[in-house]
Each structure stands twice: as C-alpha cells, then as structure tokens.
C-alpha positions in Angstrom: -41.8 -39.2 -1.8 -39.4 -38.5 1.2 -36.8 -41.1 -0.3 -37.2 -39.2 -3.8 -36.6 -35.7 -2.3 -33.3 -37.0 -0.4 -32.4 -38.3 -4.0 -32.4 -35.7 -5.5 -30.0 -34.2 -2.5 -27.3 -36.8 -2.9 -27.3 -36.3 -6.2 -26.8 -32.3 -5.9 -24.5 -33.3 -3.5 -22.3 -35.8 -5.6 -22.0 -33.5 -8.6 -20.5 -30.2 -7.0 -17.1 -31.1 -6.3 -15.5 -27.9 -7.1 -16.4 -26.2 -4.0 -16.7 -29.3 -2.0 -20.0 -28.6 0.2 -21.8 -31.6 -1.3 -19.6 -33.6 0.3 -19.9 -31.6 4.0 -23.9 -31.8 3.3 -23.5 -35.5 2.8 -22.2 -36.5 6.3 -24.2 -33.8 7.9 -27.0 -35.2 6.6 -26.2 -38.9 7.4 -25.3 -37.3 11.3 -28.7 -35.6 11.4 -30.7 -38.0 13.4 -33.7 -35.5 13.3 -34.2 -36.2 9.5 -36.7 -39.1 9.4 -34.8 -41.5 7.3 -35.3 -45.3 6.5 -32.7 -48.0 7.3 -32.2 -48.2 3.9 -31.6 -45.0 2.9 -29.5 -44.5 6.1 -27.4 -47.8 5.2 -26.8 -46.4 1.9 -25.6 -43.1 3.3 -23.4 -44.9 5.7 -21.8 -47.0 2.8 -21.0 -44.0 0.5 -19.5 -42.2 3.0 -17.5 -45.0 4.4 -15.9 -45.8 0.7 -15.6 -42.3 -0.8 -15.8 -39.9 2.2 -12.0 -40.0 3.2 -10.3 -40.0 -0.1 -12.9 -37.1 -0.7 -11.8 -34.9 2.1 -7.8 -35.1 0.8 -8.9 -34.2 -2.1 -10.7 -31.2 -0.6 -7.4 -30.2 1.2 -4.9 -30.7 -2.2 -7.3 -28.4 -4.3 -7.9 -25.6 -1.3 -4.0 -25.9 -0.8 -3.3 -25.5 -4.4 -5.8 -23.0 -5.2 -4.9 -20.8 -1.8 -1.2 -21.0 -2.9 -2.0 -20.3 -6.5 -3.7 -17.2 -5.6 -1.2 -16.1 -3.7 1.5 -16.5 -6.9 -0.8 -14.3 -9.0 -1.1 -11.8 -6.7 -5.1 -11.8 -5.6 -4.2 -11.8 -1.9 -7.7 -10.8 -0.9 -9.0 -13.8 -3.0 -6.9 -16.3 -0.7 -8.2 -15.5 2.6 -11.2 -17.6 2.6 -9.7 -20.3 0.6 -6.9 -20.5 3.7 -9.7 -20.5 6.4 -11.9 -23.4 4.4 -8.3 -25.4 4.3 -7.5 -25.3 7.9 -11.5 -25.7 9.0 -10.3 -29.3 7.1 -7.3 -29.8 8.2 -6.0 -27.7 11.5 -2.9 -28.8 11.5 -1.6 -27.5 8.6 1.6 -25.7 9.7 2.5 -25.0 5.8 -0.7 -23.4 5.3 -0.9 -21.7 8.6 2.4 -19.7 7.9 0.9 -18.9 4.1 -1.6 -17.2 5.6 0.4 -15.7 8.2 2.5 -13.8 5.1 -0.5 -12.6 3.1 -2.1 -11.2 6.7 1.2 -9.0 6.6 1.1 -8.0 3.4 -2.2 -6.8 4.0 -1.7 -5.2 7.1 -3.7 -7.3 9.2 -1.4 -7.7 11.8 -3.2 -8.4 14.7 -4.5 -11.9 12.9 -1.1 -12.5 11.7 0.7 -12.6 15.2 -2.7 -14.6 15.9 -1.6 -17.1 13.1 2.0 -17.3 14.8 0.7 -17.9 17.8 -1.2 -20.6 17.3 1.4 -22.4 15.0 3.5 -22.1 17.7 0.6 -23.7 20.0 0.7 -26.7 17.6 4.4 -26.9 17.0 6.5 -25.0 19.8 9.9 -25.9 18.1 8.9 -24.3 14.8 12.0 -22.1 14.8 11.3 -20.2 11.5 7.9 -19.0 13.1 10.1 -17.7 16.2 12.0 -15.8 14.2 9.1 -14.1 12.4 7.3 -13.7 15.5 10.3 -11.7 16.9 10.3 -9.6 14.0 6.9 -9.0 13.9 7.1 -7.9 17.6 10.2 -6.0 17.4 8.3 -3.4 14.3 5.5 -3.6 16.8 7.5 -1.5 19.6 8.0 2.4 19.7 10.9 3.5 17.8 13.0 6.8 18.0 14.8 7.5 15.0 17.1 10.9 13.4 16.3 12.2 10.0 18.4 14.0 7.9 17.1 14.9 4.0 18.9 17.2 1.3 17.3 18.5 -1.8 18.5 20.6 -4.8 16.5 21.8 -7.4 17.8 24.0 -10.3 17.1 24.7 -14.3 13.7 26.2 -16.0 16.1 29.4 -15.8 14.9 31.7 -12.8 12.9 29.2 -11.8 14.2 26.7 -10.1 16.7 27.4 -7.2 16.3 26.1 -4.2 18.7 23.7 -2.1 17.2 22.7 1.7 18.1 20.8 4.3 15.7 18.9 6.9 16.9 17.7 10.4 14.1 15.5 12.1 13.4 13.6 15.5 11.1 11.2 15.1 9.3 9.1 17.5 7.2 6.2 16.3 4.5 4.1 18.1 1.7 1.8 17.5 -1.9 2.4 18.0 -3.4 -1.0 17.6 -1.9 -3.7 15.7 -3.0 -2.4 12.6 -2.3 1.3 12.8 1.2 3.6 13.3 1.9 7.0 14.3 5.0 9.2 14.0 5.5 12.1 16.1 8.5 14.5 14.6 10.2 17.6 15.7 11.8 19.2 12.5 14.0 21.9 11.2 14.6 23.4 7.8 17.5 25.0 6.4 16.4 26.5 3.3 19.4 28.2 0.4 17.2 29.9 -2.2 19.7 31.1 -5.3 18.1 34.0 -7.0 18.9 36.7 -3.8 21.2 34.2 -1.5 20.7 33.7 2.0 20.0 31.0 4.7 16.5 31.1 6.0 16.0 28.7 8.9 12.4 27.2 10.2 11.0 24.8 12.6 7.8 23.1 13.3 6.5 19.9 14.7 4.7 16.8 12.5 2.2 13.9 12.5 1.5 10.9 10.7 -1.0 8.4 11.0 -1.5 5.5 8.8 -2.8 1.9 8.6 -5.5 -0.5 7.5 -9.4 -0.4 8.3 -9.4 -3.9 7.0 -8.0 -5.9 4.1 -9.8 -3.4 1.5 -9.0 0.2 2.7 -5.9 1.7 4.2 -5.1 5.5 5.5 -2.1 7.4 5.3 -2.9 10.8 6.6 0.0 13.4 7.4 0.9 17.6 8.8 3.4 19.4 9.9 4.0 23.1 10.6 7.0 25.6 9.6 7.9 28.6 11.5 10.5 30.9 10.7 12.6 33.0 12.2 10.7 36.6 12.4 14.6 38.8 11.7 14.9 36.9 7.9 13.3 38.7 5.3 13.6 38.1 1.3 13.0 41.8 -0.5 12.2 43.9 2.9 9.2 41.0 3.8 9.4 38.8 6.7 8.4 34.9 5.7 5.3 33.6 6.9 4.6 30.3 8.6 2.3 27.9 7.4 0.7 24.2 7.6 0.9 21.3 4.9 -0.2 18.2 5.1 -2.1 15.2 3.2 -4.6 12.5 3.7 -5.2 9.8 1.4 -7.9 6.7 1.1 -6.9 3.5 -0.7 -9.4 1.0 -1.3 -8.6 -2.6 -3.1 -11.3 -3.8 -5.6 -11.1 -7.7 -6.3 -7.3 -8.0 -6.1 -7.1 -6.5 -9.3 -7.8 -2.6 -9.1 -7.0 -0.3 -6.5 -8.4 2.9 -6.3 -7.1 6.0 -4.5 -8.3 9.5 -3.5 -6.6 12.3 -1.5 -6.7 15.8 -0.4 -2.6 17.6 -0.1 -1.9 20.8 1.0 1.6 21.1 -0.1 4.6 23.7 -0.5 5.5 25.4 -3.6 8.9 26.6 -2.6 11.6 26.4 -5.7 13.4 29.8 -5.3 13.3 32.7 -3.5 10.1 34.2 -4.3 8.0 31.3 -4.1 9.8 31.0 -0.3 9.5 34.5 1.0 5.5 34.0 -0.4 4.6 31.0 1.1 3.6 29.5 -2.2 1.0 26.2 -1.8 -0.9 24.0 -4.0 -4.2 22.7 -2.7 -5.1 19.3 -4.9 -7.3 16.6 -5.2 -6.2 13.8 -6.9 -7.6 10.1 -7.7 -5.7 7.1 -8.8 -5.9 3.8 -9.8 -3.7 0.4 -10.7 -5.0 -2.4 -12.5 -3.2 -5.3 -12.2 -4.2 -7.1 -15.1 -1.8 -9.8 -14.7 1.1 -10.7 -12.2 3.6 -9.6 -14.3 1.8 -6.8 -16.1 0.1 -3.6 -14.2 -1.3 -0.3 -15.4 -1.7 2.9 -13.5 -2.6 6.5 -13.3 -3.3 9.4 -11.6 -5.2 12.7 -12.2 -4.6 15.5 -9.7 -5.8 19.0 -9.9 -3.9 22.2 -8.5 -5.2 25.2 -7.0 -2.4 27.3 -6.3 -2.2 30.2 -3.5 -1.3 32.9 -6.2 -4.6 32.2 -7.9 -3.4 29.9 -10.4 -4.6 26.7 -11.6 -3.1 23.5 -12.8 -3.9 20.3 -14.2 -2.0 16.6 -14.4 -2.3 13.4 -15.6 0.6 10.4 -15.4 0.3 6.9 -16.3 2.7 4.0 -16.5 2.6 0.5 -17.9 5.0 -2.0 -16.9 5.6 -6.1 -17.5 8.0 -7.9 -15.4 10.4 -10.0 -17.3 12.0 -11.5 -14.5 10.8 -12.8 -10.7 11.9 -11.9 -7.4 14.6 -12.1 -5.8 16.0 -10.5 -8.9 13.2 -8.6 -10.7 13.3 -6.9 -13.8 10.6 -5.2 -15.6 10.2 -2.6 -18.6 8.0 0.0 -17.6 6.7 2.6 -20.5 5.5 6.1 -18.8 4.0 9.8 -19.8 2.0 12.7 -18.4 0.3 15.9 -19.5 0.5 18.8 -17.7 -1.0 22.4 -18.1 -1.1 25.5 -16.2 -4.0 28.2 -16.4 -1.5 31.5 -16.3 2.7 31.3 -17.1 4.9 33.0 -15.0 5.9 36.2 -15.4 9.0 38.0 -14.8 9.7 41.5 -13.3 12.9 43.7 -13.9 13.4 47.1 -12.8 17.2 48.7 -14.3 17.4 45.2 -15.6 17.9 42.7 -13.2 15.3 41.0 -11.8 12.8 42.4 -8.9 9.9 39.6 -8.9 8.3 36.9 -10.6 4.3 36.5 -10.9 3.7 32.5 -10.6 7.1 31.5 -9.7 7.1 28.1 -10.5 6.9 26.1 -13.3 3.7 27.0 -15.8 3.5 24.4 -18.2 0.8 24.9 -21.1 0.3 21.5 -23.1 3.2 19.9 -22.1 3.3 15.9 -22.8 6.3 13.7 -22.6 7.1 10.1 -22.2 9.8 7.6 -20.6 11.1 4.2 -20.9 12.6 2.5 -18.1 14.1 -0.7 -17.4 13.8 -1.2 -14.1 16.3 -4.0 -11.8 15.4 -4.4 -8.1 17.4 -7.4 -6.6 16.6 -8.6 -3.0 19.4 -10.2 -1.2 17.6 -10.8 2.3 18.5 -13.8 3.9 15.1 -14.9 4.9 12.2 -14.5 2.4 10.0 -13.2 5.5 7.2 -10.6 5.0 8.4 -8.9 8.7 12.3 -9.6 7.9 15.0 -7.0 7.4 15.2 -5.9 3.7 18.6 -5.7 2.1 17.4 -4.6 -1.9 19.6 -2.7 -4.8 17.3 -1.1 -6.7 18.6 0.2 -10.5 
C-alpha cells in the first residue's frame, strides 16, 4: 500500500511539467529520509533523478527565462515578478535575468528592491560596468534636487470667454522619503493678464507634492498649493480673494491589463477676468480606467463630475483608442479620441450702456457637446542607453 501511494506521487509528479514542482517534489522526496521508503523504491528514485533530473532543471530555467522575458515584451509587468524570483531560486547566478528584473522593479516603482537587485549583481559580478552605470543613475534621482520653474499659458476664443494669459515662477525643492516615495516642496508666484478689463494681478503661495507607490498594485500622487494676492488689485471695485487647490489621486493595477483610477481635484477656474476677481473653482470626482488589451492596442476613459463654486454643475466623459504600428525606439501609433460634455446652466452675459459689466458662469457652458479626434502619434527615443533610470532624450510629434 505505501509503495502504491508513492506511485501515484511520482506519477503526479512526472506529468506536471509546466510549472515544474513535480520535479522539486521529486528530489525532495528522495532527500526526505523520514519517509519510510524501501531500497527499492529508493533505488528507483535515485536512478530517475540521476538520468532526467539535470537536463530537467535547464529546462526549468529556458522556460522561466523565456516566459519572464515574454511577459515583459507584452507588457504584464506584474505577471513577471514571480516568474523572475522562481528563475533565480534555480539559477542565482543569472546576471541577464537579475538586470530584467532590476528594469521591471523601476518601472514599477519599487525602487528600494531594484537598487537591491543592483546590488547584489554587483556582489556576483563587481566588473559589471553597465549595472554601475545604472546604479549611479538610480542613486543620483534618489538625492534631493533644487530646481527653477518657469510656465506660460494663453487661453483665448469662446468670445468673452476666454482671456487669460499667466505666468508662474517656481522654486522647487525635491527629496525622497523612502525609496519608493517623493516630495516637492515649491515657493511660487503668479502673474496673471486677464483681457476683458486689462491689468496685471500678481499672487504668491507655497506648494506640496507627494507621490509614489504602496506596492507594485497602487500608487499616490497627491498635490496643493496656495495663492495670495496682493490686497491693493481689484477687478470692478472688488479685491481678489486667495484660495487653495489641490488634488489627490489613487491608481490601482488589475492583472497587468486594467488600471483603475479615482481622484478628488479642487482646481481653478480662472479664464478671464471675472472668473479671476471671483475666485472661480471646480470641485470633481473623477474615475478612470485603461485596458490594455494588447501590447500594441490600449483603450481608455475617464468620467469626471464638476461642481462649480458659482453653483453650477458639469459633466464629462473622454475616451481614446489607440494601436501602435511601430516599436520603440521609434514608435508610432494611431490613436482615435472623443468626449461629451454638458453643463447644468450657460453663461450669461451682462451689459449696462452696452459694453459689458459681468458675466454669470464665466467659463465655458457646454450643453450636449460631442466631438472626436484622430491622431497619429510619433515619439522617437534617441537615448543612448536603453536604461529604465537613464537620461531621456525623446521627440515627440
């Protein structure tokens, strides 16, 4: 009865090759010398292994190699973690495989394990001169960082609506909480050139941002900053107010293949005069999501709801579809794109002795508005060194 039992294990054993545990249970069972076996069967276990046991366990390594690296071509990054772990529980010294892994763990924001990866490559191979230079990099974005901003935007059309130029100035400071998390620390000031009235309005105000990964699933990105103005500007006899904006999203990854997002913004409303001198905001709460049905081919959209300081409400929905016809380092794709918008009251315009004196939801107030977009999009990377922490040198068309 006991030989007939441990039968019927070798033969659940032999037949599971895919996953390759049979095999491991094999020799752990002919190392176990607390199973009470006879010399027979124990012969017989010694003789398979002997014969099939090695050419077995390369096998094992070209299939993990080939399906950790084919997951990693199609884009299931998640997928190939425990398919690069199994490979180098087989075969340590895998240097190839130990910088795969070291790549995805970057792209997945897992730094702390990928400078673990470099180090022990490094351990096994000290001359390894490609790992040294990723290893600098991956220090060298690891260090605080002090950087000056400048943005310009200008917004005009929708007739009254639009008419806003502004100007942002900001010192940043940057720094590292953990391996896995970043936060930026700003000083800011606004120069904003509203065209209905005229003027220069200036403002200043500090900001935060924190972002980062909880793991390989879920990521943060969570941000504020505050505008003050300066008390003596005033648009039609009122003085502007100061305010907070800010935003925090969650991002969480689904199998590889979907990634689902929700978020909370508080953010300004300021396209001309009226919008500025009111301190015009939109609260919304939004949720996305991207299926990436295939490496080359990808599908997203995002719903967001407004609810706007004035008492107005507004609704919107994009989505985009796009195949890539070409591979990096010179991509191409064709990307097909809409959205919906609608807005609960229109704007509404004031006029005393005919010119204009105000303007009730001063924005755009779109009521069953739908339009698409086709887009061929070129992005062509001309980095040197294909390195997840390298310098990035792209043209994007």
């Amino acid at each position: 009865m006991q030989q007939h039992s441990l039968t019927l294990d070798l033969g659940s054993a032999l037949v599971r090759p895919p996953d390759w545990d049979g095999w491991d249970r094999l020799a752990e069972l002919a190392r176990d010398s607390n199973r009470q076996l006879s010399s027979a069967t124990r012969t017989i276990l010694e003789e398979i292994l002997a014969s099939t046991l090695a050419d077995a366990r390369q096998q094992k390594i070209f299939d993990l190699e080939e399906r950790a690296k084919r997951a990693v071509w199609e884009g299931r990054l998640q997928a190939s973690l425990p398919l690069f772990r199994h490979l180098l529980q087989t075969e340590p010294g895998n240097l190839e495989a130990r910088f795969d892994l070291s790549q995805v763990q970057n792209r997945l924001g897992l730094r702390d394990h990928e400078a673990a990866s470099y180090r022990e490559i490094l351990r096994l191979d000290p001359l390894h001169s490609l790992v040294r230079h990723a290893q600098r990099k991956h220090q060298v974005v690891g260090r605080p960082l002090l950087r000056m901003r400048f943005d310009r935007w200008t917004e005009e059309g929708r007739g009254e609506l639009a008419r806003m130029s502004w100007w942002r100035w900001r010192l940043e400071g940057e720094t590292a909480l953990g391996p896995r998390w970043r936060l930026d620390v700003g000083q800011n000031r606004w120069e904003y050139h509203p065209g209905l009235f005229g003027g220069a309005f200036r403002a200043g105000g500090p900001s935060l941002t924190l972002r980062g990964e909880f793991n390989p699933w879920v990521r943060l990105d969570a941000s504020w900053q505050r505008q003050e103005f300066a008390s003596e500007r005033r648009i039609l006899g009122q003085a502007l107010p100061d305010r907070d904006a800010g935003q925090v999203g969650l991002r969480a990854t689904v199998g590889d293949r979907l990634d689902i997002g929700l978020g909370l913004d508080r953010l300004d409303q300021f396209v001309n005069d009226i919008g500025l001198r009111n301190g015009l905001q939109a609260r919304q709460r939004w949720l996305s999501a991207v299926w990436a049905a295939h490496r080359r081919f990808r599908v997203q959209g995002r719903w967001t709801r407004q609810d706007l300081t004035d008492d107005n409400r507004g609704r919107l929905f994009e989505w985009e579809a796009g195949y890539r016809v070409a591979e990096h380092p010179r991509l191409w794709r064709l990307v097909v794109s809409g959205e919906a918008r609608d807005t609960d009251r229109s704007s509404v315009f004031i006029t005393r002795s005919g010119r204009l004196a105000d303007i009730l939801h001063p924005y755009w107030t779109p009521q069953s508005y739908r339009s698409r977009a086709f887009t061929l999009h070129h992005q062509a990377d001309l980095s040197k060194r294909l390195l997840a922490s390298t310098d990035r040198h792209q043209v994007d068309v």
